[in-house]
Legacy VTK file of the C-alpha trace (Angstrom):
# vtk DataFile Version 3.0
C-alpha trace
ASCII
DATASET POLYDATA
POINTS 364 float
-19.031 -12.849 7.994
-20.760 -14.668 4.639
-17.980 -16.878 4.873
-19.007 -18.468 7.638
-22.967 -18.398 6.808
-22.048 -19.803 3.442
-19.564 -22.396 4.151
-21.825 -23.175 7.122
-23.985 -24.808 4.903
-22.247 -26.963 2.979
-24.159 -29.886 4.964
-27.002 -28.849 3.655
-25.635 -28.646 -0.234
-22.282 -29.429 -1.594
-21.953 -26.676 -3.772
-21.487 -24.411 -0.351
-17.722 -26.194 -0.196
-16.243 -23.705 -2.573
-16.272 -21.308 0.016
-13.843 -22.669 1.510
-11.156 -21.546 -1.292
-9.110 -18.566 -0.511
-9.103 -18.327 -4.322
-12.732 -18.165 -4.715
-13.144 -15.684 -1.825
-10.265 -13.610 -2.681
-12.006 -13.252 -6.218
-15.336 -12.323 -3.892
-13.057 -10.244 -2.066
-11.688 -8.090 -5.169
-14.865 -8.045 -6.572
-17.217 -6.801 -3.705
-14.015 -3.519 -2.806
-14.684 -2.871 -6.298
-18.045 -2.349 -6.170
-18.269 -0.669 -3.174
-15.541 1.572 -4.534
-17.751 2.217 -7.748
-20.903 2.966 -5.990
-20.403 5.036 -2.787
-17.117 7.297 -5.192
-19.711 9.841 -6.242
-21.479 9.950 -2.849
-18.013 10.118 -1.101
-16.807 13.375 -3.953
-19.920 15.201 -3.746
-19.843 15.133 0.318
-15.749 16.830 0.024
-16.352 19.158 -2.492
-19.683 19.848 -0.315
-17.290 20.202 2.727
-14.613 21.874 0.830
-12.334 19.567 1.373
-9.767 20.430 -1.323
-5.847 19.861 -2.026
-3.809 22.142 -1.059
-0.836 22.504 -3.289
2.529 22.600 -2.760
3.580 27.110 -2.219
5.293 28.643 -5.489
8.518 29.351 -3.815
9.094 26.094 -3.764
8.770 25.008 -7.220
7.138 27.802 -9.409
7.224 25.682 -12.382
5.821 22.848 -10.495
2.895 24.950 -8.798
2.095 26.780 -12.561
1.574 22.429 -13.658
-0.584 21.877 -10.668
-2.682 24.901 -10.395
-5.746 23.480 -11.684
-5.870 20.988 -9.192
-6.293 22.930 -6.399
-9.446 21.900 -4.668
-10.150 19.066 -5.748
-11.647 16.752 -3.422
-8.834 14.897 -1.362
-8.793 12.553 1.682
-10.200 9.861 -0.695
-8.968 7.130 0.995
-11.823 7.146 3.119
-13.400 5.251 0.673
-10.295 2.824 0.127
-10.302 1.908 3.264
-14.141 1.135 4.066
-14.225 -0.958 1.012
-11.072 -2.835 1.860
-12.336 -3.360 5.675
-15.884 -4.132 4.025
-14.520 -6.902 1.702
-12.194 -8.455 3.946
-15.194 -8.589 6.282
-17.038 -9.923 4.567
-14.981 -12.909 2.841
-12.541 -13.850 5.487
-11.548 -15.518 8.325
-11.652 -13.048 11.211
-10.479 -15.948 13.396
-6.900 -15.112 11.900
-4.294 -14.012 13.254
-2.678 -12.399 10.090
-5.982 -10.710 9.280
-7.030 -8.784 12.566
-3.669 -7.694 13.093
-3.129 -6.115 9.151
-6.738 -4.833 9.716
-5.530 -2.667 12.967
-2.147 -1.642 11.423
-4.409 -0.331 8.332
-6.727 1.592 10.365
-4.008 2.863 12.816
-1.322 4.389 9.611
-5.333 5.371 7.872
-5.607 7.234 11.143
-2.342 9.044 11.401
-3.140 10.110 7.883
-5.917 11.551 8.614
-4.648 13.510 11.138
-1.942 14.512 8.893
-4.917 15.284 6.370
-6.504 17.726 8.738
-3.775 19.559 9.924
-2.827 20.279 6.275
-6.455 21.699 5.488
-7.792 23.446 8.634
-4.223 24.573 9.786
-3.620 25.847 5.739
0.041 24.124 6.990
1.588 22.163 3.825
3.916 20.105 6.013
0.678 19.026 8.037
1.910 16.679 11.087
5.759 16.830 10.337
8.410 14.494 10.294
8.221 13.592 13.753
4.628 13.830 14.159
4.171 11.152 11.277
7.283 9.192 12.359
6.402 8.314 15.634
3.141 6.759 15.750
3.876 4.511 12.711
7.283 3.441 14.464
4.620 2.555 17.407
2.101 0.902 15.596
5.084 -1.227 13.485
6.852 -2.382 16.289
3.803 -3.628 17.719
3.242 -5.650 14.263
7.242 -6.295 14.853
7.100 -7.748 18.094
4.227 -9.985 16.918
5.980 -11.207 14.230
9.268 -12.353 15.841
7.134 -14.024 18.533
5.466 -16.268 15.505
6.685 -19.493 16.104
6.630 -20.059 12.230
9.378 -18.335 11.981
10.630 -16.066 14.482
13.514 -13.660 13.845
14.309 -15.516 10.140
14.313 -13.624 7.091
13.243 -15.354 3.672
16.312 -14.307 0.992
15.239 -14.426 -2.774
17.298 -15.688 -5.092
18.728 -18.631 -2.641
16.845 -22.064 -2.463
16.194 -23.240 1.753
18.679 -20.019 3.075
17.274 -18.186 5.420
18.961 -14.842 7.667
18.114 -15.104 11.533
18.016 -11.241 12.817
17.252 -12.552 16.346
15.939 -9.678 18.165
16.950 -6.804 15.414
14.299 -8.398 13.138
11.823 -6.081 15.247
13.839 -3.136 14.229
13.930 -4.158 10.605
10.557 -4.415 10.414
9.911 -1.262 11.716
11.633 0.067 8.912
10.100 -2.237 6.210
6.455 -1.052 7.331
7.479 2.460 8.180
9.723 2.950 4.963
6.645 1.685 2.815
3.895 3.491 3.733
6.178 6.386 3.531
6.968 6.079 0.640
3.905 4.957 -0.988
2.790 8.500 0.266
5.745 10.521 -1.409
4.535 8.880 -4.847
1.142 10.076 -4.332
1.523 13.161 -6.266
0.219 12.641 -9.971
-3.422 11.127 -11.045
-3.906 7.523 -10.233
0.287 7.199 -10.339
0.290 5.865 -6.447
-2.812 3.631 -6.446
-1.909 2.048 -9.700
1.290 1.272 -8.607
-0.122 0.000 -5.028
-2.448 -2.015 -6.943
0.295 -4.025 -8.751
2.206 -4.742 -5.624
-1.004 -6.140 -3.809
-1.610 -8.166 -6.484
1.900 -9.741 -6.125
1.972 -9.717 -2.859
-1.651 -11.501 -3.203
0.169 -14.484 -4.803
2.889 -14.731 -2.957
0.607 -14.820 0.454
-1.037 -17.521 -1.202
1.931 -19.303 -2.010
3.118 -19.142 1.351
0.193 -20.507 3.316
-0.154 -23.344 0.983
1.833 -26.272 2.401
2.139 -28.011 -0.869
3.134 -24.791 -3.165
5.112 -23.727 -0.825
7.606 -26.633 -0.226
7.516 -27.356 -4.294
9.171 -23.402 -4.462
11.454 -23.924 -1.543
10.067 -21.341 0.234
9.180 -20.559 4.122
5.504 -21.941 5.151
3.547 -19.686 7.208
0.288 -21.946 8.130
-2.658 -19.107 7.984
-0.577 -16.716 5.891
-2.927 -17.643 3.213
-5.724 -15.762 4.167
-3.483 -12.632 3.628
-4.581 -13.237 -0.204
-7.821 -12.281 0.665
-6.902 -8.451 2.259
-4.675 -7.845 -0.988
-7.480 -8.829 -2.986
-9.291 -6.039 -1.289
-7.033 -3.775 -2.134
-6.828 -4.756 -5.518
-10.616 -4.282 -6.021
-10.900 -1.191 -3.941
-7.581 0.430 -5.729
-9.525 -0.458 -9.270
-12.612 1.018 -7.540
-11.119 4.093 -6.927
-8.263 4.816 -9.668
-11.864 4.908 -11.613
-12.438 8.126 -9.921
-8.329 9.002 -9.556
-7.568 8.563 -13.134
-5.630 11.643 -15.264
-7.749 14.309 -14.758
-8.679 13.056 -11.516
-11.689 14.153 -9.551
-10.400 13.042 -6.405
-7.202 12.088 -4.549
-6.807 9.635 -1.399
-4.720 11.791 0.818
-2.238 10.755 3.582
-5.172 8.824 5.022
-5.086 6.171 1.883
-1.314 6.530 0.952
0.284 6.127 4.260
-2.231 2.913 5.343
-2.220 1.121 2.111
1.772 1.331 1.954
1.871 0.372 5.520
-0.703 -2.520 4.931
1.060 -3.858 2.249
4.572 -3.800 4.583
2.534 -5.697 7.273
2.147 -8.376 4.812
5.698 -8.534 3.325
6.314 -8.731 7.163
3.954 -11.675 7.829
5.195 -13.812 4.592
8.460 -12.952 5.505
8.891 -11.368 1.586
10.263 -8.369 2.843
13.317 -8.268 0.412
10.787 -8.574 -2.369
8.903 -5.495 -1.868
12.231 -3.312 -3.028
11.295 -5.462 -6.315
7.245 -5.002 -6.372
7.526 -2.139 -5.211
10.752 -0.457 -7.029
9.013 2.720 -7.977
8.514 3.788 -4.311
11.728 2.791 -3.467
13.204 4.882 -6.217
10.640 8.072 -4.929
11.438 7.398 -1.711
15.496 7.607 -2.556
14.629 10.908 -4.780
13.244 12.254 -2.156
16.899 11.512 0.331
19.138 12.610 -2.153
17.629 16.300 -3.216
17.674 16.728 0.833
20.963 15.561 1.344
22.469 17.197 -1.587
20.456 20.676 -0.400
21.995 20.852 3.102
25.201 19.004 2.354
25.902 20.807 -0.765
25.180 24.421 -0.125
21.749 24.302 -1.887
22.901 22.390 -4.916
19.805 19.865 -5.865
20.244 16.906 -7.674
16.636 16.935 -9.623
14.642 20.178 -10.703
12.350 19.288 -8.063
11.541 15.749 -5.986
10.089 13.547 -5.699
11.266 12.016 -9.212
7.689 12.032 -10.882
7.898 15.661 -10.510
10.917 16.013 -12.007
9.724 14.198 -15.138
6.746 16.638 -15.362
8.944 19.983 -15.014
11.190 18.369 -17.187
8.387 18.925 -19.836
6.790 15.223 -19.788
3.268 15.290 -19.554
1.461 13.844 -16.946
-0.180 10.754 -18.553
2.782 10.185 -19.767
4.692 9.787 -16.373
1.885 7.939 -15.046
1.319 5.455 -17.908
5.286 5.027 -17.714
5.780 4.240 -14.037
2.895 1.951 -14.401
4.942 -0.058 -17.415
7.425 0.060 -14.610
5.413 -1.198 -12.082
4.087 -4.396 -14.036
7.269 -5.397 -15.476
8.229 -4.875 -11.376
5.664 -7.241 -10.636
5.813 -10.266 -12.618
9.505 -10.091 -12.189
8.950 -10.393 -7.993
6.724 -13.383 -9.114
9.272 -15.415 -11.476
11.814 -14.710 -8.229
9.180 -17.438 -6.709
11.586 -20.063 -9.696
14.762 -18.293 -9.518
16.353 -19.981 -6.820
LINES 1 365
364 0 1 2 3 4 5 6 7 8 9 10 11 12 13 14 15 16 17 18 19 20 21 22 23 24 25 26 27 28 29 30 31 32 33 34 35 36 37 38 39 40 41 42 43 44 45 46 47 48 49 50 51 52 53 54 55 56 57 58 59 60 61 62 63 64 65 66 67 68 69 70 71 72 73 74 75 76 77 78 79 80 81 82 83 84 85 86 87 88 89 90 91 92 93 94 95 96 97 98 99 100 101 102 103 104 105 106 107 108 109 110 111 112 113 114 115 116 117 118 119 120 121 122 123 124 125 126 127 128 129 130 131 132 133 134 135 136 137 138 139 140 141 142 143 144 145 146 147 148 149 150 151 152 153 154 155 156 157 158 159 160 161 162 163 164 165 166 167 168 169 170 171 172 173 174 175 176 177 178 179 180 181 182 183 184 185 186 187 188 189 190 191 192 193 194 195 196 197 198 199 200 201 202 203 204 205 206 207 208 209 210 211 212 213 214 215 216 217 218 219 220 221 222 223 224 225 226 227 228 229 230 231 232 233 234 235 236 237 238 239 240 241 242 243 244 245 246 247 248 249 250 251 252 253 254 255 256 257 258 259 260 261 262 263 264 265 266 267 268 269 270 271 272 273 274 275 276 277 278 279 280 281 282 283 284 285 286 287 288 289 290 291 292 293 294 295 296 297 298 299 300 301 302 303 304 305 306 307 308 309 310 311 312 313 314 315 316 317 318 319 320 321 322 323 324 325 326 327 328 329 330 331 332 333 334 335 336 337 338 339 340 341 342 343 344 345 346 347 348 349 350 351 352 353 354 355 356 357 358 359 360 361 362 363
């Protein structure tokens, strides 16, 4: 909405033309989620705690070890990503160009998967039911709410059906109608799984953080008609814009992994987990970079996996597991790591992760 106030008046004074910049307004963008993030955090932890809002920890008989590590944290303020969100939708607001396409339709899948997470949220701390929606219950409106993003997305005339392949210089796959399906599982399979690493201090939105910055530049990239033919890859005229909503996330992820850090004094919940790693599939989707975000985003994939093989291995191995306990964070921990140490470690992960996704941008 400043946007167009400010650029508005560029008649009146040059200076008002820098508005125009995604890069200038995705640095307004970053900067003004921060902020938000910063200021309204306490407000936001006092009104939980005041509500008794509190985590609810995983029973003993499933991990004693891992419940005896996570005691203390029961109760602390969760459903966090209440405050993710509203700075996100604030920023983006704020800075971008509602009249796009990309934009109002990431801001609706964000709200919806920040919705179902809620939900799940709820369940899990009225009903006193760790599972909180289920599989199903979880499955089926994001399947919903990505096919509708799916749909949209192979009726794009940029592109259509065509996947982007990294690695290959002008090579693109045409999925024809099953690119719907695939990306219902790119968006579904990252929000997911962005949710199954939410389980140590600040590990998730750190690692979300690095991924929307990525994904950041390589929205940019791909709405820029210039950079984009120089890298030989797919243009996607208003995909720039998209810069702008990862910026938000950026600055609202900073915001609150100021409040999420090791010991943390409050967690986002299913309500920020499942959204932002649906949010950030949406885009991935748009750009058509969804290879890339088993790259950026390696550590969910790897979480996510962790997660498949101790249930396979369970039921198809007579109750042999794989790991102490999964996800693979948690295994690390009972394994005797300490937390900041896992954390600051899957971060390292996470930024080599990330600048490697970017240099794939030369490596064709």
């Amino acid at each position: 909405m400043l946007y167009y106030l400010l650029y508005s008046l560029k008649d009146i004074h040059s200076f008002f033309n820098i508005f125009k910049y995604i890069t200038f307004r995705a640095v307004l963008a970053a900067a003004t989620a921060f902020v938000i993030s910063i200021i309204f955090g306490p407000v936001l932890i006092r009104r939980l705690t005041q509500l008794k809002i509190g985590q609810q920890l995983r029973p003993p008989e499933e991990c004693l070890d891992l419940y005896k590590l996570h005691s203390n944290k029961a109760g602390t303020p969760t459903m966090g990503g209440i405050l993710i969100l509203l700075s996100i939708v604030v920023s983006v607001l704020l800075w971008s160009d509602m009249g796009n396409k990309y934009i109002i339709l990431s801001l609706i899948a964000m709200l919806v998967l920040g919705a179902i997470g809620f939900v799940d949220d709820y369940i899990k701390l009225t009903k006193k039911r760790s599972k909180g929606l289920g599989i199903l219950g979880k499955f089926i409106p994001q399947a919903l709410i990505a096919s509708f993003i799916g749909c949209f997305a192979y009726a794009d005339p940029s592109l259509g059906g065509r996947v982007d392949i990294p690695f290959l210089k002008d090579v693109v796959w045409n999925l024809g109608l099953f690119y719907i399906i695939f990306a219902v599982l790119v968006i579904v399979g990252s929000s997911n799984a962005v949710n199954l690493t939410d389980g140590l201090d600040g590990l998730a939105i750190g690692c979300v953080v690095m991924a929307a910055l990525a994904y950041m530049i390589l929205s940019y990239v791909s709405g820029n008609a210039v950079f984009s033919k120089y890298l030989f890859i797919p243009f996607i005229p208003g995909s720039g814009e998209l810069a702008i909503l990862c910026a938000g996330i950026v600055g609202a992820g900073l915001g609150f992994l100021w409040f999420n850090c090791f010991p943390a004094s409050v967690f986002m919940g299913d309500v920020g987990s499942l959204s932002l790693g649906g949010v950030i599939g949406v885009t991935a989707v748009f750009i058509r970079k969804e290879f890339l975000l088993v790259i950026v985003g390696g550590i969910f994939v790897v979480e996510a996996v962790s997660v498949i093989l101790q249930v396979g291995s369970f039921r198809l191995r007579g109750g042999k597991r794989i790991f102490k306990v999964a996800p693979l964070h948690h295994h690390f921990q009972v394994s005797g790591w300490p937390e900041s140490k896992v954390i600051v470690r899957f971060w390292i992960i996470g930024i080599i992760l990330a600048v490697f996704t970017l240099a794939t941008l030369k490596i064709r």
